[in-house]
N, C-alpha and C positions, 0 to 999 in steps of 0.2 A: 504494500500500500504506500501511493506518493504523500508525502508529505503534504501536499496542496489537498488531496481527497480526504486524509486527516483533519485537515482546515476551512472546510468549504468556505467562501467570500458567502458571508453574511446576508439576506436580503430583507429590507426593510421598505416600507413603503414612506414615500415622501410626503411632507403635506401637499403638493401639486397634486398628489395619486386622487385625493381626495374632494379635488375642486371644480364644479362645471368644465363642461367645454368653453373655452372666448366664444362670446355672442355673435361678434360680428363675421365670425367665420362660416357661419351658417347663411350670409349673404352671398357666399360668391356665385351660386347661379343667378341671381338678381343681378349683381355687379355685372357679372358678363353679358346677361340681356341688355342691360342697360347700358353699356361699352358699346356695345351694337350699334343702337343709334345713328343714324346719316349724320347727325351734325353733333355726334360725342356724350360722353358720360355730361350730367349735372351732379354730382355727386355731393348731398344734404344728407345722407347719415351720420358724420361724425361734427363734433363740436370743436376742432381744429382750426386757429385764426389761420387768413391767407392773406391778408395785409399786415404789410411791410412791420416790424417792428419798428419804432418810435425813432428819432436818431439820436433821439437823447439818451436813449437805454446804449445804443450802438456805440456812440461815440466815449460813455465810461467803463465798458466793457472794454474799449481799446486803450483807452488810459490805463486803465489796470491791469493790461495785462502780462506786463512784468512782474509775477508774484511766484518767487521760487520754495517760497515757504509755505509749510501747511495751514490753511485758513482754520479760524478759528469755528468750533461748531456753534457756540452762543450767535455768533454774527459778530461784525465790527462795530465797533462804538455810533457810527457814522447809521452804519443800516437800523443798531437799533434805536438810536433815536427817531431814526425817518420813521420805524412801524408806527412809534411810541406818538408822533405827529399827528401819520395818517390814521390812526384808529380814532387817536381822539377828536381830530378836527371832521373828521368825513365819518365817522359815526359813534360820536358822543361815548366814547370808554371811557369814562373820568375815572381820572384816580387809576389810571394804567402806568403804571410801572416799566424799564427797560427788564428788571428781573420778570418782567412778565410775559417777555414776547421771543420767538426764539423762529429763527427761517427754518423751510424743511423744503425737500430734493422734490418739488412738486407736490401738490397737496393729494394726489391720486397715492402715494408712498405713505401719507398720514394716515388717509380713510385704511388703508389694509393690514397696516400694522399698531394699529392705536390700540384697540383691544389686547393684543402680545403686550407690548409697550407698557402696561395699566396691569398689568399682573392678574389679568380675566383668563379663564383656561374653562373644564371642560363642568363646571359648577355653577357656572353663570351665564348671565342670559345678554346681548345684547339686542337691543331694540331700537330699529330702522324705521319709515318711512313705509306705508304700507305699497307706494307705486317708486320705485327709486332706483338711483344709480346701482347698477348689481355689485360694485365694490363693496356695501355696505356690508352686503351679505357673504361676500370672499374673507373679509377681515374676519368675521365673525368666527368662519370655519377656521381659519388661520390659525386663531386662539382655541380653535376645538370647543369655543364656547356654542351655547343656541342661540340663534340667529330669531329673532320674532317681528315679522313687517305689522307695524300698528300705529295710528296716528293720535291715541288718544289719551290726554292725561288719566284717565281711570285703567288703560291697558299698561299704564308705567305701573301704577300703583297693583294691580293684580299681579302683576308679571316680574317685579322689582329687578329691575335689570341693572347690573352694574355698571353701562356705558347707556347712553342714549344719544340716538343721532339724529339731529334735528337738520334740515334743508331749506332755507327758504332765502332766497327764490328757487324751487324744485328744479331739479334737473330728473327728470323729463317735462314736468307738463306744464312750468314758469309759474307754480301758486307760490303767492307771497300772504305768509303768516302774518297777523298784527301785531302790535306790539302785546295787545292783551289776550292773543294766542300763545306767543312764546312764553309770557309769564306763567300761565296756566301751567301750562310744559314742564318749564325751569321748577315752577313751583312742587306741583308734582314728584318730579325725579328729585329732590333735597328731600321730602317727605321719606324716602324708600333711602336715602344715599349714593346716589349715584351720580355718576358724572354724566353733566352734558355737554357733548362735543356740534356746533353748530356750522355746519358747510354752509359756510355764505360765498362764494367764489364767483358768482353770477352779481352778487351786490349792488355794480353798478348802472345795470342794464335792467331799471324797472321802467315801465314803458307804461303801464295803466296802477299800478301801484307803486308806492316808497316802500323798499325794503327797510326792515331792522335789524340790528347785530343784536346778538344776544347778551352783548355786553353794554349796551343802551341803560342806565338807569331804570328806565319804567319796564323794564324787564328783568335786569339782575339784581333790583330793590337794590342797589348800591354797593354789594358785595359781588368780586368775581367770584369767589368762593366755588370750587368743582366746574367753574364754567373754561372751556376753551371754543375761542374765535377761530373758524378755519377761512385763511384767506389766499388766494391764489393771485398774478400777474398775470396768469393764461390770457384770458378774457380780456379784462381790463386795460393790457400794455403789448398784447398782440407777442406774450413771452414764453408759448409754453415747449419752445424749443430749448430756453435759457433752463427749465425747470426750477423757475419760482413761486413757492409759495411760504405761509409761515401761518404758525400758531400761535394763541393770544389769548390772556386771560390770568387764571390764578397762578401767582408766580411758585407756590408748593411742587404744583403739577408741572409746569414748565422745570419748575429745577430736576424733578423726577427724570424726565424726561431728555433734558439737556443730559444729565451724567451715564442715563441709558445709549444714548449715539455717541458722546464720547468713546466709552469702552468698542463701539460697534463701525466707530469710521465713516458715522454718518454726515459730513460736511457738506457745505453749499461753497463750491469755488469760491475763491477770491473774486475774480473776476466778475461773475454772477452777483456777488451780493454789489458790486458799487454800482452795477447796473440797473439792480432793484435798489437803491436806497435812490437813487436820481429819478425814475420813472414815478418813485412814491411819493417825492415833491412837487412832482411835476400835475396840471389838473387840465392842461389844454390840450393835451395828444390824445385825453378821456375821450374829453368833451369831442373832439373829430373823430373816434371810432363810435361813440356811440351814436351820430350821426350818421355816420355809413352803414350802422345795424340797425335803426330807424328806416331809412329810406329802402334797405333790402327787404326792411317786414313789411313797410305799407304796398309795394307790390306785389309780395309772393303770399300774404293772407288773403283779399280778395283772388287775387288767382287761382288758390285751392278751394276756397267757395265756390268758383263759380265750377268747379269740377265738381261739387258735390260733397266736399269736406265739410263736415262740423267744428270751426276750433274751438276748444275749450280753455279755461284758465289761461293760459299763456300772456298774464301781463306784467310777464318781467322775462330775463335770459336771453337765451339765445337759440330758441328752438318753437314750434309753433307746434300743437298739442291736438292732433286732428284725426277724426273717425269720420267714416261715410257708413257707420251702424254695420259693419262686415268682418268677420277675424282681419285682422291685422295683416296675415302674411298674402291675401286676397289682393287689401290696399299696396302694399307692396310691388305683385306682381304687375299690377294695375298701370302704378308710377314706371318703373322699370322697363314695361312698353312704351313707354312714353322719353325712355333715357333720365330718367329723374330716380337718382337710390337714396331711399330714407330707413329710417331705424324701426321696427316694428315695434309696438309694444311688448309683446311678450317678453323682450329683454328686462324690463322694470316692472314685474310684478303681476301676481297672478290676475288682478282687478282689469289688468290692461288689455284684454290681450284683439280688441277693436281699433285698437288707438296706433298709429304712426307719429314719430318724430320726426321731426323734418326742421333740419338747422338753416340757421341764414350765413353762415361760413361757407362760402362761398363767393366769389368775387361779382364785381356786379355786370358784369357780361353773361356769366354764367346765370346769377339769378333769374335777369332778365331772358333767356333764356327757356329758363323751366317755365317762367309764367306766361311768355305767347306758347307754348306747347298745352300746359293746364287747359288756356283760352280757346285754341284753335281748333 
């Protein structure tokens, strides 16, 4: 007997063994109908900017990028006073602290290991969004914890979940919470103990309502206490190539957290952070993309009307929330003849599964585009 047959290599299943199929993989027959097309794909499934980043972001990305030394994972002095600005001037965090705010490698890296991170494993519960980004629900498994889609302060307290994820403005279907929805919420999950983690990453892009940060006053009754802001540059600075985003709130939990990426190697480039602390000062490069996802929504909303779409909610983000009353992968195939691929519901939650996503990321030739096709 060899010595290797004495030892057989171990086999263990990984947590990946354990995790859906990727959603959007199940599009590629659609993609490729819709590729087909005489005059080309319009491609509205994914929420990926296509305008230009900022030049202000560009231009301290190139300043900085002489940094041979390894960046710090708190962030620089510089970045974290920009958070420390931006949260409070653009939505009222009083009493935010730099010990309170910390950058992270993109906020899609926070939603999936925040439950690991928090020391949740296979004893506890966390609780999503009952129609929501399916990361909530990957993290969940991550930590081997139970995952529960439910949108309602009495489902926190039945259910007393150690993490709670709160969305607003949604990503998928744009509902923005009030300010005396998220209290409820907040309220609630303190009642049980539990943290809430709040994806605001769409923030800026409220079109028929004001979003709120959960770290707003008339929501966090004045204490961060268990609350973290999750905020992202994706959107808002045309950066999610750069992979910026950061978290924000109770400085206990940010310290937690900061000493867990230290040991783990979790750092945001040097380079990256001086380009997020300048784009975070910065409020006119906003205001010009949110004008360009403005004028992409007022033509490709009536254009899916007049096909026969219902939107729903969608009055914030960057994505338009539309059923023609038929499963989901129906509307799809539907668009897809047409050269136009959008996201089905079924990816966000069992409740969905009527509903299409359909982003304005997209350039405006291409928009324009899908809505004389919609029309014609």
């Amino acid at each position: 007997m060899t010595m290797a047959s004495q030892h057989p290599t171990p086999r263990r299943a990984g947590l990946g063994a354990a995790l859906p199929d990727f959603p959007w993989d199940s599009l590629a027959a659609a993609k490729q109908r819709a590729t087909a097309h005489p005059d080309g794909i319009v491609d509205l499934s994914v929420g990926t900017p296509v305008d230009d980043t900022p030049e202000i972001g560009q231009q301290a990305l190139r300043d900085a990028a002489n940094r041979p030394g390894y960046p710090q994972t708190i962030g620089t002095a510089d970045l974290r006073s920009a958070m420390v600005e931006y949260l409070t001037d653009r939505w009222q965090a009083d009493g935010l602290t730099e010990a309170g705010v910390l950058p992270v490698l993109g906020t899609k890296e926070i939603v999936a290991w925040l439950p690991l991170m928090v020391g949740l494993g296979p004893d506890d519960v966390v609780l999503y969004p009952s129609t929501a980004y399916p990361t909530y629900a990957v993290g969940a498994q991550l930590a081997r914890a139970t995952g529960v889609a439910a949108d309602t302060a009495e489902a926190i307290r039945t259910h007393r979940p150690g993490l709670v994820w709160l969305n607003s403005p949604s990503n998928p279907t744009g509902r923005v919470l009030s300010a005396e929805q998220l209290a409820e919420l907040v309220g609630a999950a303190r009642e049980v103990g539990a943290l809430v983690a709040s994806d605001e990453c769409y923030g800026e892009l409220g079109w028929e309502a004001e979003p709120v940060s959960v770290l707003d006053p008339r929501v966090s009754q004045g204490s961060h206490e268990q609350l973290l802001a999750v905020h992202s540059l994706s959107k808002r600075s045309n950066l999610a190539g750069y992979r910026a985003g950061f978290v924000a709130g109770d400085p206990a939990l940010v310290t937690e957290l900061t000493e867990l990426r230290k040991h783990a190697g979790m750092m945001m480039p040097a380079p990256v952070q001086a380009a997020m602390a300048a784009l975070l000062r910065d409020t006119d490069h906003v205001t010009v993309q949110r004008e360009r996802y403005a004028a992409r929504r007022a033509l490709l909303r009536p254009a899916l009307e007049r096909a026969g779409f219902r939107i729903e909610h969608s009055e914030a983000g960057l994505y338009l929330w539309a059923t023609r009353g038929e499963d989901c992968r129906a509307s799809v195939d539907f668009l897809s003849g047409l050269g136009i691929l959008v996201a089905p519901g079924d990816f966000y939650g069992s409740d969905s599964g009527q509903y299409v996503r359909v982003a304005l990321t997209a350039t405006d030739e291409r928009i324009a585009a899908a809505a004389e096709r919609l029309t014609s």
